[in-house]
Kinemage of the C-alpha trace (Angstrom):
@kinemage 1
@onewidth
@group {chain A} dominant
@subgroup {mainchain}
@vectorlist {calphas} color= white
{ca unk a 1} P -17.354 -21.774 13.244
{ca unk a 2} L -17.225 -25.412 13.774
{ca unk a 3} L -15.514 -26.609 17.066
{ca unk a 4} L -11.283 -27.203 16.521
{ca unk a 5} L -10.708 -30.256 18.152
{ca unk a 6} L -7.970 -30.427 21.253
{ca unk a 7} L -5.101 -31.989 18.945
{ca unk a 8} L -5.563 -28.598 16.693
{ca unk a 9} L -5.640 -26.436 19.514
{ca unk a 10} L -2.512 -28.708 21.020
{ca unk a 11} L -0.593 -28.032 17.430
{ca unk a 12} L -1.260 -24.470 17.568
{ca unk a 13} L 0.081 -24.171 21.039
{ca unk a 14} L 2.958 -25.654 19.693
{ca unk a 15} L 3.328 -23.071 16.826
{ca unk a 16} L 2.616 -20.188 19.089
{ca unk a 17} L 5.548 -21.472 21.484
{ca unk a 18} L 8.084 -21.941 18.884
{ca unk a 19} L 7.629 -18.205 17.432
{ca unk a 20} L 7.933 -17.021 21.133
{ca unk a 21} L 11.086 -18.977 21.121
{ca unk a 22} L 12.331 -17.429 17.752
{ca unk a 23} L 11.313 -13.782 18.490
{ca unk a 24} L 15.141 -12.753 18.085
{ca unk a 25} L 15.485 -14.661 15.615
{ca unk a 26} L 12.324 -13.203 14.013
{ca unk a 27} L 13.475 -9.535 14.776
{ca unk a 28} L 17.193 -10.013 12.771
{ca unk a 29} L 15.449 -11.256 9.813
{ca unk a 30} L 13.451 -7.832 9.721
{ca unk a 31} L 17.102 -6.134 10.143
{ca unk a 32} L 18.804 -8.044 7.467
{ca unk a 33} L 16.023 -8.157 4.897
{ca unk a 34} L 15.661 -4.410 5.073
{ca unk a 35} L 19.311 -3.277 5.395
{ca unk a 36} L 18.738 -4.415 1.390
{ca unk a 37} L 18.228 -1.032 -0.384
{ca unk a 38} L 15.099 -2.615 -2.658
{ca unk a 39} L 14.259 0.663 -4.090
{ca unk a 40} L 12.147 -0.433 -7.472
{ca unk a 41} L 11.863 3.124 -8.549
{ca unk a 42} L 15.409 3.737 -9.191
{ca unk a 43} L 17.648 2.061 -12.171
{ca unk a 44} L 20.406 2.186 -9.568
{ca unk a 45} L 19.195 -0.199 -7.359
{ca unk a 46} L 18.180 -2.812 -9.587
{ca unk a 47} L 20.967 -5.201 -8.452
{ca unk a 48} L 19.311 -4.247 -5.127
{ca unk a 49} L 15.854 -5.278 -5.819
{ca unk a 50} L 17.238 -8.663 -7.532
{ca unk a 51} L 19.335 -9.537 -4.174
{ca unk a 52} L 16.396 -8.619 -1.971
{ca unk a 53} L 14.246 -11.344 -4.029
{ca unk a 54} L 17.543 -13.600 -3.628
{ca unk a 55} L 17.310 -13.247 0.090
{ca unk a 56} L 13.681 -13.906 0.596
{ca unk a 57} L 13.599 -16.900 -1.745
{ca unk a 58} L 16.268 -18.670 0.575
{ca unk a 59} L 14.638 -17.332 3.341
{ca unk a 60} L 11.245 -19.068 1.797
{ca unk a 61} L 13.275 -22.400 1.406
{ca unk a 62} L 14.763 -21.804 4.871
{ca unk a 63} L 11.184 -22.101 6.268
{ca unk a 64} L 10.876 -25.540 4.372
{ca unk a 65} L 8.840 -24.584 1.605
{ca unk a 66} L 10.432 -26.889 -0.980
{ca unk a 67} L 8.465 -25.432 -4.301
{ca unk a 68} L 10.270 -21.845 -4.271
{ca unk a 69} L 10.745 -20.012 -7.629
{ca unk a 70} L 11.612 -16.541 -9.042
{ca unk a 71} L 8.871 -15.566 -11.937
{ca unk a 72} L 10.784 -12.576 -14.325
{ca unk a 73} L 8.320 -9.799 -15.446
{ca unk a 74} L 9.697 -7.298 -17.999
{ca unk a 75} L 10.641 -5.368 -14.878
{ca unk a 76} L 11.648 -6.779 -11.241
{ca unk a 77} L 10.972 -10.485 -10.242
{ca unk a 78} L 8.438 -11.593 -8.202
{ca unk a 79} L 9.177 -14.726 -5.628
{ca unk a 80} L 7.072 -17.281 -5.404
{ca unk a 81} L 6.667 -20.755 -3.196
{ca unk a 82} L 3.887 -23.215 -2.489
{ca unk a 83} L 2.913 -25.657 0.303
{ca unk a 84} L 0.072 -28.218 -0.875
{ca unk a 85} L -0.170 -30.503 1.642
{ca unk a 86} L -3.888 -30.168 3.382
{ca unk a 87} L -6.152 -31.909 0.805
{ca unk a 88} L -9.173 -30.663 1.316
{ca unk a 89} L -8.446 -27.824 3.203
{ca unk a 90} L -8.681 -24.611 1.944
{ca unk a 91} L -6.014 -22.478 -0.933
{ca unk a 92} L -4.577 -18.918 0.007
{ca unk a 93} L -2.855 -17.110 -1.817
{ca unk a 94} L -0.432 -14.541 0.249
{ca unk a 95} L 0.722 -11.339 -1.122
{ca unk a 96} L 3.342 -8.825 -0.373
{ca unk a 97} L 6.228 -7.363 -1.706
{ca unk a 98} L 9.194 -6.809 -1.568
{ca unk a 99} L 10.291 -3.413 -3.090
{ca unk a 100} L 10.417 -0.249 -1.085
{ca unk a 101} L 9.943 3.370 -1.765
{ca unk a 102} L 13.213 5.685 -2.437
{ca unk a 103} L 14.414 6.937 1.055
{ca unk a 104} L 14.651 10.626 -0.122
{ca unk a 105} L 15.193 13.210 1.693
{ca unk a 106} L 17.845 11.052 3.270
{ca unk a 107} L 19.083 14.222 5.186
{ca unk a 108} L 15.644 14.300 6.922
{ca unk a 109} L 16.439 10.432 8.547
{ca unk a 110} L 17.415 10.360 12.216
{ca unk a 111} L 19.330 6.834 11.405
{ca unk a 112} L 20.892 6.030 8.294
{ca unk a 113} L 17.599 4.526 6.100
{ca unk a 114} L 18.763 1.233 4.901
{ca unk a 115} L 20.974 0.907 8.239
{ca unk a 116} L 17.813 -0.455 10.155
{ca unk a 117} L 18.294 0.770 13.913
{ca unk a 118} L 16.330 -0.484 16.965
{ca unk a 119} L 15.157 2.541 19.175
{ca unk a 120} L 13.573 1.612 22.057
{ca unk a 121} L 10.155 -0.389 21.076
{ca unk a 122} L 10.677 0.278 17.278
{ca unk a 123} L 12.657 -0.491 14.716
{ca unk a 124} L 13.464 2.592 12.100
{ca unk a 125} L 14.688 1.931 8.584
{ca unk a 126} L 13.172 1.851 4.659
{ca unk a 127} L 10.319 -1.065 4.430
{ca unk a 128} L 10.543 -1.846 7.354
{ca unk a 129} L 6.360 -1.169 7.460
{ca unk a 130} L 5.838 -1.052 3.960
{ca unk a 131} L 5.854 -4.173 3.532
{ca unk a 132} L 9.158 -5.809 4.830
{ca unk a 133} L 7.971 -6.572 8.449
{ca unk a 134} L 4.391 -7.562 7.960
{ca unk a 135} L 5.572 -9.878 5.042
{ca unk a 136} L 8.078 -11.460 6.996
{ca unk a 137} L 5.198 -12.273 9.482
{ca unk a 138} L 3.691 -14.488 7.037
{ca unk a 139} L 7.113 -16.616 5.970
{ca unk a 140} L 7.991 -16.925 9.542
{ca unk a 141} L 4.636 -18.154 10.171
{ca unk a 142} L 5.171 -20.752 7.893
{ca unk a 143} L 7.915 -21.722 9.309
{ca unk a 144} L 7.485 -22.175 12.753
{ca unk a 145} L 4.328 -24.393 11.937
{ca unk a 146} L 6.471 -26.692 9.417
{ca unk a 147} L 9.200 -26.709 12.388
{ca unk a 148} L 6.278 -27.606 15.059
{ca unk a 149} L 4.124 -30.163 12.789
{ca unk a 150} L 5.629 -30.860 9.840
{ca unk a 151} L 2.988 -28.945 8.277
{ca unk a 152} L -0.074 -26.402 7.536
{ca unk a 153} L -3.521 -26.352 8.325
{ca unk a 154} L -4.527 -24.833 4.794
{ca unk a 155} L -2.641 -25.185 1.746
{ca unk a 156} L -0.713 -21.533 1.193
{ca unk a 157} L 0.726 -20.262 -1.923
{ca unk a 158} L 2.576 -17.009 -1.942
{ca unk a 159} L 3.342 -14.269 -4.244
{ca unk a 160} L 5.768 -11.596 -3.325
{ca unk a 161} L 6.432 -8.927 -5.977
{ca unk a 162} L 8.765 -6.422 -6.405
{ca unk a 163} L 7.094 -3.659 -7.980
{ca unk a 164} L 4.240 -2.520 -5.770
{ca unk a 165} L 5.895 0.957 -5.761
{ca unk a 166} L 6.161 1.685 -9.167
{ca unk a 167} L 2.352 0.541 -9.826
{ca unk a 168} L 2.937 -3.043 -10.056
{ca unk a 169} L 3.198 -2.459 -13.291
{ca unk a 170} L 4.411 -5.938 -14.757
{ca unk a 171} L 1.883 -8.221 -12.290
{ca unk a 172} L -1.585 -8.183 -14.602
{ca unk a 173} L 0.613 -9.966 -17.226
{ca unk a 174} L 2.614 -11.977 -14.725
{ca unk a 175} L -0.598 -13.356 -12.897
{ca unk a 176} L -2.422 -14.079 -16.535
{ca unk a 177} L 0.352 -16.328 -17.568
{ca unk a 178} L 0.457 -18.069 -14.213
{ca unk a 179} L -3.062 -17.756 -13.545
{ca unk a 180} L -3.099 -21.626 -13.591
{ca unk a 181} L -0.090 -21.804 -10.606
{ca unk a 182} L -2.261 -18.766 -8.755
{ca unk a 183} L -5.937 -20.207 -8.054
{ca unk a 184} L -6.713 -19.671 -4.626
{ca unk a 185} L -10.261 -19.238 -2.259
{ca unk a 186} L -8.816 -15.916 -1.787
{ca unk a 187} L -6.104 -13.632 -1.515
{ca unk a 188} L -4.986 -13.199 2.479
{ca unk a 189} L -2.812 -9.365 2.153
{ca unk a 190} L -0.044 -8.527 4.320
{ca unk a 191} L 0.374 -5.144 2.635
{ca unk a 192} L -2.193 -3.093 4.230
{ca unk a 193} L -2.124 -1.620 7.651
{ca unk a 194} L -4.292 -1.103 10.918
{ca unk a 195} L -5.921 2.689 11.367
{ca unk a 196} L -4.181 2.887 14.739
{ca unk a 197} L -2.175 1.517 17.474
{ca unk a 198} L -4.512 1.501 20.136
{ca unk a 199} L -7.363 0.286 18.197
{ca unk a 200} L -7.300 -3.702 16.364
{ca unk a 201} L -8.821 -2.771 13.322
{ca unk a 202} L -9.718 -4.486 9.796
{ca unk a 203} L -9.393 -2.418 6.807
{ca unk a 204} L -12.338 -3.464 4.304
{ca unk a 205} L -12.000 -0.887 1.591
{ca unk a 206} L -9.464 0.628 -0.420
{ca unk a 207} L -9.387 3.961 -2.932
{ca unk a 208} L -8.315 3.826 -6.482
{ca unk a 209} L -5.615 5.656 -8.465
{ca unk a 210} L -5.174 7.354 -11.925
{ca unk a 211} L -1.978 9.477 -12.062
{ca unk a 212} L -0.847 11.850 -14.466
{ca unk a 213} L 2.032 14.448 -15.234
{ca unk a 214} L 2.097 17.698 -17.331
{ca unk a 215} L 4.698 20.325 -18.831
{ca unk a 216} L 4.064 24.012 -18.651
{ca unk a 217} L 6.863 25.335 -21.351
{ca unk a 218} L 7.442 29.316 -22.907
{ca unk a 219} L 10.638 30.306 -24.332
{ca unk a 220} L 12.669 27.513 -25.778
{ca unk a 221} L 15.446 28.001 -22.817
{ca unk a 222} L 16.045 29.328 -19.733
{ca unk a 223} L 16.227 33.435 -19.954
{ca unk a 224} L 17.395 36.495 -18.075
{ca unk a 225} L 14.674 38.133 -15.929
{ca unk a 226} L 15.864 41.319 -16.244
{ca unk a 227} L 15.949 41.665 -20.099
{ca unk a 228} L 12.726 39.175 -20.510
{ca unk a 229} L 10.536 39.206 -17.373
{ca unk a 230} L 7.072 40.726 -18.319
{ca unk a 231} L 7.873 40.384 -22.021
{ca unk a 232} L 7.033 36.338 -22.480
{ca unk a 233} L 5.008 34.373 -20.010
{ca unk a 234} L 6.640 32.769 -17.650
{ca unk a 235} L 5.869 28.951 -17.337
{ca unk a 236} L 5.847 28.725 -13.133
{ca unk a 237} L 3.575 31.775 -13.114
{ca unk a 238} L 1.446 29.726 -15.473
{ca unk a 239} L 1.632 26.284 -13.799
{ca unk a 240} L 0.887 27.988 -10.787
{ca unk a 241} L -2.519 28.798 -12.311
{ca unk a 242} L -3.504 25.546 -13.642
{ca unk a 243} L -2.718 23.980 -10.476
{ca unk a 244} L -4.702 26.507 -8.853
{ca unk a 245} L -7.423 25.920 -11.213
{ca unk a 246} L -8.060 22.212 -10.097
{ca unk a 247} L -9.806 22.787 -6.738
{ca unk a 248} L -13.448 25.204 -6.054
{ca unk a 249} L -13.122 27.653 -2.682
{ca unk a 250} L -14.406 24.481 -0.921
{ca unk a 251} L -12.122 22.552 -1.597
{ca unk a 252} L -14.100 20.382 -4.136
{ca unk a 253} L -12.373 19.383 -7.521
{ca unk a 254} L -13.368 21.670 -10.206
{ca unk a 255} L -12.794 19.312 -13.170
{ca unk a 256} L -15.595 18.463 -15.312
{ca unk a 257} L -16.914 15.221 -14.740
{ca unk a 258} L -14.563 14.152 -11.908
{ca unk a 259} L -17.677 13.230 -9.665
{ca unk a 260} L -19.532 10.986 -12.444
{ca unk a 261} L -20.545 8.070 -10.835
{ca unk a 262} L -19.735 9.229 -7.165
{ca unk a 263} L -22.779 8.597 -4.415
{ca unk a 264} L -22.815 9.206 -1.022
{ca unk a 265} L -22.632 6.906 1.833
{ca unk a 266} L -25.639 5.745 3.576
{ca unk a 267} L -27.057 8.349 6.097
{ca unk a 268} L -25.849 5.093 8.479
{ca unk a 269} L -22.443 4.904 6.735
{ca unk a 270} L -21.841 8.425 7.325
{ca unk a 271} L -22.862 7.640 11.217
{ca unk a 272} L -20.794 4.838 11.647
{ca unk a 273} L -17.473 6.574 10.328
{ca unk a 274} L -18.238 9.605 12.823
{ca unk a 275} L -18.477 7.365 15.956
{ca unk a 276} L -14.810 6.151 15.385
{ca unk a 277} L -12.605 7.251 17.871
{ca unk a 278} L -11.126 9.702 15.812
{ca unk a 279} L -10.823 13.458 16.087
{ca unk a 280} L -9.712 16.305 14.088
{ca unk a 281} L -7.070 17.369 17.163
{ca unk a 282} L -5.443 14.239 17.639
{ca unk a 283} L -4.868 13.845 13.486
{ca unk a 284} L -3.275 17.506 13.490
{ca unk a 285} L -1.063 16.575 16.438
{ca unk a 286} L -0.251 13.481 14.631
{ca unk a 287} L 0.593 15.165 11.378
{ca unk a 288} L 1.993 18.540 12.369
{ca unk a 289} L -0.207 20.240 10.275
{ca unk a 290} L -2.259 23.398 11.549
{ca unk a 291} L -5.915 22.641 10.400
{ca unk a 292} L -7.756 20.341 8.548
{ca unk a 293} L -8.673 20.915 4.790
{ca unk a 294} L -10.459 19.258 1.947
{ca unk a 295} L -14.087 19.085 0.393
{ca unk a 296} L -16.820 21.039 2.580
{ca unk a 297} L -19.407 18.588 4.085
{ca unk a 298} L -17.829 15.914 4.837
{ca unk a 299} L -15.588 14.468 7.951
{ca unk a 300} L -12.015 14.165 7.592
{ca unk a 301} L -12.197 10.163 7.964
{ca unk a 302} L -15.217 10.380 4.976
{ca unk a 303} L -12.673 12.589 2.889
{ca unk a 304} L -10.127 10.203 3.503
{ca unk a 305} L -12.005 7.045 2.691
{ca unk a 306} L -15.522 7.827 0.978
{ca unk a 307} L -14.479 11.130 -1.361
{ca unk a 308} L -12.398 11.086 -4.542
{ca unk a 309} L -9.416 13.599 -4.172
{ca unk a 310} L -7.362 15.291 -6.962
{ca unk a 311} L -3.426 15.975 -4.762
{ca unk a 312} L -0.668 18.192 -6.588
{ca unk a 313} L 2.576 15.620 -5.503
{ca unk a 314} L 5.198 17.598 -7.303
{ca unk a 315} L 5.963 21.091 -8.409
{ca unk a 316} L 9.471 22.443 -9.534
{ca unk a 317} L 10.833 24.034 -12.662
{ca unk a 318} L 13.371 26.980 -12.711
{ca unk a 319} L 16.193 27.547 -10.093
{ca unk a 320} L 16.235 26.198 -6.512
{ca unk a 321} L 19.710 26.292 -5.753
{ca unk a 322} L 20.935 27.988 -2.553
{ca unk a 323} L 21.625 32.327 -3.328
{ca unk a 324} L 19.394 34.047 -6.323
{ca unk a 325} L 19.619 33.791 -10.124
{ca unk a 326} L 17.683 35.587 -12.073
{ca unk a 327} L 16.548 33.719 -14.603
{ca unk a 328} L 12.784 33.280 -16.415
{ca unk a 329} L 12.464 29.313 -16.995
{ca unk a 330} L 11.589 27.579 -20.085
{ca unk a 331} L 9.567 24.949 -18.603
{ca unk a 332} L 7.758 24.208 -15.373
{ca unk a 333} L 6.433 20.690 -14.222
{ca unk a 334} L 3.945 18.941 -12.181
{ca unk a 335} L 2.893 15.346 -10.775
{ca unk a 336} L -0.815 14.467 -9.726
{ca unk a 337} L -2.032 11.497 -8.109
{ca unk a 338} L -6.094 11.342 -7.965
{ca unk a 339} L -7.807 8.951 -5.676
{ca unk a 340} L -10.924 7.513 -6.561
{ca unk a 341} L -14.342 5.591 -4.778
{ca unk a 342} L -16.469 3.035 -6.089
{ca unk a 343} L -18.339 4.434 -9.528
{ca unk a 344} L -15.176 6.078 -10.669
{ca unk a 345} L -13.093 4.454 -14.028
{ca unk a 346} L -9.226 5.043 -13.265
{ca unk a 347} L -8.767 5.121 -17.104
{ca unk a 348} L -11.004 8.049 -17.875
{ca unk a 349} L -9.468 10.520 -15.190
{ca unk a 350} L -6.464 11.165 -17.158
{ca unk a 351} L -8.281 12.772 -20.180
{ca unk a 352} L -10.990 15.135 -18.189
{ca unk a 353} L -8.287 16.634 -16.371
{ca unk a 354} L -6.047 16.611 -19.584
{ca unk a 355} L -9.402 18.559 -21.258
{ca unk a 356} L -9.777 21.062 -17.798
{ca unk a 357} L -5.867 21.611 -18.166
{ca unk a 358} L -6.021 22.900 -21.757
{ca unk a 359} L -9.316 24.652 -21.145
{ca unk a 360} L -7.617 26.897 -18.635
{ca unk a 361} L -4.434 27.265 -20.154
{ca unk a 362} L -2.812 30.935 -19.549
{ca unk a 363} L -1.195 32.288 -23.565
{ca unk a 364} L 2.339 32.466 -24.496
{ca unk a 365} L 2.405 28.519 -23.284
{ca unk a 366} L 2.144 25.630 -24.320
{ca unk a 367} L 1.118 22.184 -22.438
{ca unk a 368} L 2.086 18.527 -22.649
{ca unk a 369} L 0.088 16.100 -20.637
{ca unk a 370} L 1.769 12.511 -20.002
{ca unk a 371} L -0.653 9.659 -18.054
{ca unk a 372} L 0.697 7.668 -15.601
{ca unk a 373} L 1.824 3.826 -16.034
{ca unk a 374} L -0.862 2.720 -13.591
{ca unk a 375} L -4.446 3.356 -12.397
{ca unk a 376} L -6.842 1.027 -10.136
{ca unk a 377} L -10.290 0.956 -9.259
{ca unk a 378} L -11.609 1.590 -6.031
{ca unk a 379} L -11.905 -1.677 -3.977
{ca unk a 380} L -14.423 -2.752 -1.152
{ca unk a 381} L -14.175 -6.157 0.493
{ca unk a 382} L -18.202 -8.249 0.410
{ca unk a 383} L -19.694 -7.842 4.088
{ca unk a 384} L -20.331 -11.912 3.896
{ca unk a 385} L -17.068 -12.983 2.790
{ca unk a 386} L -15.610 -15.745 4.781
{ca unk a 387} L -12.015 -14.167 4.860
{ca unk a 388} L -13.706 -11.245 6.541
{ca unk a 389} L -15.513 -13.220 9.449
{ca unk a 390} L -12.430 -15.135 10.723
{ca unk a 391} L -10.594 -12.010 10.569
{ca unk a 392} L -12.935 -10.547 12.668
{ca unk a 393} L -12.509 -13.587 15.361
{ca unk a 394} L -9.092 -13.722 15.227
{ca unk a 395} L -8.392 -10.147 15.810
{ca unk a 396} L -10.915 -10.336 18.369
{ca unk a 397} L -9.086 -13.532 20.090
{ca unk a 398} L -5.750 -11.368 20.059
{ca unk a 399} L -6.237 -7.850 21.334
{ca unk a 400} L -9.109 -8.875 23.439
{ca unk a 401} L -11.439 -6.763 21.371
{ca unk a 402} L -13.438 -6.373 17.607
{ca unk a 403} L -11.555 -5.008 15.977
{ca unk a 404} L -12.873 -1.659 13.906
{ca unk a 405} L -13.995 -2.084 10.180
{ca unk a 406} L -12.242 0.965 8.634
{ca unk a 407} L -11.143 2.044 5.040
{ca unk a 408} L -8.259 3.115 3.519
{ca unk a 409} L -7.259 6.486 1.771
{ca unk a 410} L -4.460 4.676 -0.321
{ca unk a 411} L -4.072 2.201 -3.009
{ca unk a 412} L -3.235 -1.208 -3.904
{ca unk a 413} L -3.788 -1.834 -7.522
{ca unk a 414} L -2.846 -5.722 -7.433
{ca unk a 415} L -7.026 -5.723 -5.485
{ca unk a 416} L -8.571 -5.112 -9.048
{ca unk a 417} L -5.914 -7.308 -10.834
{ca unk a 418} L -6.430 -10.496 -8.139
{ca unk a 419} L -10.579 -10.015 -8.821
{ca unk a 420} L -10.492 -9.261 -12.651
{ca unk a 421} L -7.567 -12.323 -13.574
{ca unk a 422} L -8.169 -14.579 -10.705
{ca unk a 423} L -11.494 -14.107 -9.235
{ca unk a 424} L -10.971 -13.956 -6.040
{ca unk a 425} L -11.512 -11.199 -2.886
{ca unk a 426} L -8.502 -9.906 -1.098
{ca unk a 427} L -8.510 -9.823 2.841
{ca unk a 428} L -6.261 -7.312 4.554
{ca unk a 429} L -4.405 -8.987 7.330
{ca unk a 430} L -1.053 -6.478 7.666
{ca unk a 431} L -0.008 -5.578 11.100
{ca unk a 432} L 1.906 -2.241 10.345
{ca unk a 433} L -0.083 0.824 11.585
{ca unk a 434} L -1.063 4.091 9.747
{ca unk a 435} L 1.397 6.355 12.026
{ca unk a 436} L 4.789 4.722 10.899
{ca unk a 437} L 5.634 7.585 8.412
{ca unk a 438} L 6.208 5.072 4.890
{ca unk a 439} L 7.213 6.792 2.148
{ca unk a 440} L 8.553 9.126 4.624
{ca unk a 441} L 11.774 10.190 6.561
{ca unk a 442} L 11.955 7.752 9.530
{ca unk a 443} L 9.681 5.313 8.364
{ca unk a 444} L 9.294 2.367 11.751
{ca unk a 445} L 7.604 -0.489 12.714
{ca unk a 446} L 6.738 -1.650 16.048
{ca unk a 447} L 8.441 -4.371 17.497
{ca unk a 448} L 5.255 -5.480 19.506
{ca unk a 449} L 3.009 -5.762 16.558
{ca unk a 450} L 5.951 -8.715 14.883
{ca unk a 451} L 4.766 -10.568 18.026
{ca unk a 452} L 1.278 -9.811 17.129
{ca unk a 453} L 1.267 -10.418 14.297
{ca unk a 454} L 2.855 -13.642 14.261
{ca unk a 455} L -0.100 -14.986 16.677
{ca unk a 456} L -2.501 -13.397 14.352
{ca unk a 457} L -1.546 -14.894 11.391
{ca unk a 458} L -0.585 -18.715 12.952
{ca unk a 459} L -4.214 -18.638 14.221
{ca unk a 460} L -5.630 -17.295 10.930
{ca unk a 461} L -4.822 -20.278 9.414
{ca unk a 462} L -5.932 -22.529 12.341
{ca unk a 463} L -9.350 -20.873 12.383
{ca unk a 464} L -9.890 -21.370 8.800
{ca unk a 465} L -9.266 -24.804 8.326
{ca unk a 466} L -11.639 -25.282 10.945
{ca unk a 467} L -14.221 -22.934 9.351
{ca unk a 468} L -14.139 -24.830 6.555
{ca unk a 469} L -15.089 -28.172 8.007
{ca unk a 470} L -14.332 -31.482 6.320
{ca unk a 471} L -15.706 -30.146 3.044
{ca unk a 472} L -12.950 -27.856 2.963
{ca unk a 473} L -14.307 -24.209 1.394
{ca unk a 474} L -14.620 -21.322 3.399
């Protein structure tokens, strides 16, 4: 990296100070932005997803960025804003979003979920993780160095949509048309998240997703069980089958050409991922679960970032109301999420497990099989890539450490849609942590890592405007 001279090191100073300063300040706009109920999924709160992009597009302006717009999709908005003013320097483009995942079961919350509650050294509340706090980080970034200088190191634009839960659906067309408004060096993410608490890490890989859902149905309505049980088949006992039918003894998925394309890690891949300071006790105690389970052969960290996985997310059909009815249902349901590694095509998963289901459908049933809206490829960041290295140095500079290059078991679909439409890498720079149960009951982030964050992020910027040197690419 080339040397910063003492007037940039005397500006950052100056930024760092003035988020110190604001960390109240910082810490209410996390408690007002989610206290919005910005739950994309549900038609309900679609007046709720529209004020939450109201409220961080004045927030956006608040920070001084003057070129703030809201882009329509066929769906929810996405918020965008621009500051231009480092010729030369290098173009980021900063994602989040915006939207949040339903709160349900609402009677499993400890606090009310869109009633965002400070307990001790967290805060507890819907999005507040995923991706309300760490995006916040970013805008408040912004602003303190606009409120310090009077400007930014690098020129940012950002892009904050609100349909990352749903699939993001709506944001391949969206970034084609403004593809134009959109070119960047790279994509700087704060959706994401570190591996752990303890441990800075950088997350340089990321599974894909193909999703499907399928209808078990006998009889053309619901029946008694008494006068029809053992006559017709009953669609649960049949679902039940299928399902079952998906996975080997070992865990392995037993669908015909589900592992096309798959290769193993490197002997010194596999080596790597085992030295983490990780263990199979400490992940039980963590999830409450009472053993470990998944494809023979390979660690739980390799099954959770190396190996595709086929995972039943939904089962119901009949009655589940409180007391007993006897009743044989007409229909039975289920909801699968697969997630896939590098050599795997999201779009053909669909139709080989569409082609196991009918194989192994049980008589007297019949099946309907629907795909689901969205599907990504499996994502890994290049080892060179400049984004990467000051990462790596500015982690470093904050937790006194370098940081861990991990992966990640979930995934972001807007990482193939940034490198197909825009050509560019995405760099994961998100300071929630893996432990702060999103898409769960109780969902928190910790108040520390806003501080963090903040530091991270202000020098981010710093160091790569300085990487760059006066010829201004990365």
């Amino acid at each position: 990296m080339s040397a910063r001279p003492p007037a940039a090191d005397a500006g950052l100073a100056q930024v760092l100070a003035t988020l110190q300063g604001r960390s109240a300040a910082s810490l209410n706009d996390l408690l007002a932005f989610a206290a919005i109920p910005s739950v994309s999924a549900q038609a309900a709160h679609a007046p709720d997803v529209r004020r939450a992009a109201d409220w961080l597009a004045a927030r956006l302006r608040q920070a001084g960025l003057a070129a703030v717009e809201q882009w329509p999709t066929a769906g929810h908005p996405a918020v965008y804003a621009e500051w231009l003013g480092a010729p030369g320097a290098p173009t980021l483009l900063v994602y989040g979003h915006y939207d949040v995942q339903p709160p349900d079961p609402e009677d499993r919350w400890r606090t009310p979920p869109f009633t965002p509650t400070v307990q001790g050294e967290r805060v507890y509340g819907r999005g507040v993780s995923d991706d309300k706090g760490p995006l916040l980080i970013a805008v408040q970034v912004a602003d303190a160095y606009l409120s310090a200088l009077g400007r930014l190191p690098v020129n940012v634009k950002f892009l904050f949509e609100g349909e990352e839960e749903v699939g993001s659906a709506h944001l391949p067309a969206l970034v084609a048309a403004r593809r134009g408004r959109l070119q960047a060096d790279f994509v700087l993410s704060a959706d994401g998240g570190m591996w752990s608490a303890e441990t800075p890490s950088l997350t340089v890989s990321a599974r894909g997703l193909a999703a499907l859902e399928f209808t078990v149905r006998g009889p053309a309505k619901d029946l008694h069980s008494g006068r029809h049980g053992g006559s017709l088949h009953n669609p649960l006992h049949a679902i039940a089958a299928l399902v079952a039918s998906l996975h080997a003894a070992d865990g392995r998925v037993a669908v015909d050409g589900f592992y096309d394309g798959v290769s193993d890690r490197t002997p010194a891949e596999r080596q790597a991922i085992r030295a983490l300071p990780f263990t199979d006790a400490a992940y039980l105690e963590q999830t409450g679960a009472p053993a470990t389970y998944g494809e023979a052969g390979y660690s739980t960290l390799e099954r959770q970032w190396t190996r595709p996985t086929l995972e039943l997310n939904g089962l119901w059909g009949g009655y589940a109301g409180e007391g007993s009815k006897t009743v044989l249902p007409g229909e039975a349901h289920a909801k699968i999420t697969c997630r896939l590694v590098p050599g795997q095509d999201p779009a053909r998963m669909p139709a080989l497990i569409e082609a196991h289901l009918r194989r192994h459908l049980p008589p007297g049933v019949t099946l309907e099989v629907r795909a689901g809206a969205h599907g990504a490829r499996a994502y890994e960041l290049p080892a060179a890539h400049p984004g990467r290295r000051v990462a790596r140095q500015v982690l470093e500079t904050v937790y006194g450490r370098a940081p861990l290059e991990v992966g990640m078991g979930g995934s972001i679909p807007v990482l193939e849609t940034f490198s197909e439409l825009l050509g560019v890498d995405t760099v994961f720079f998100s300071f929630a942590v893996g432990d702060e149960d999103i898409h769960a009951p109780n969902e928190f982030f910790r108040l520390a890592r806003l501080g963090e964050g903040q530091e991270a992020w202000a020098r981010y910027w710093a160091a790569l405007a300085a990487d760059a040197g006066p010829g201004g690419q990365p």
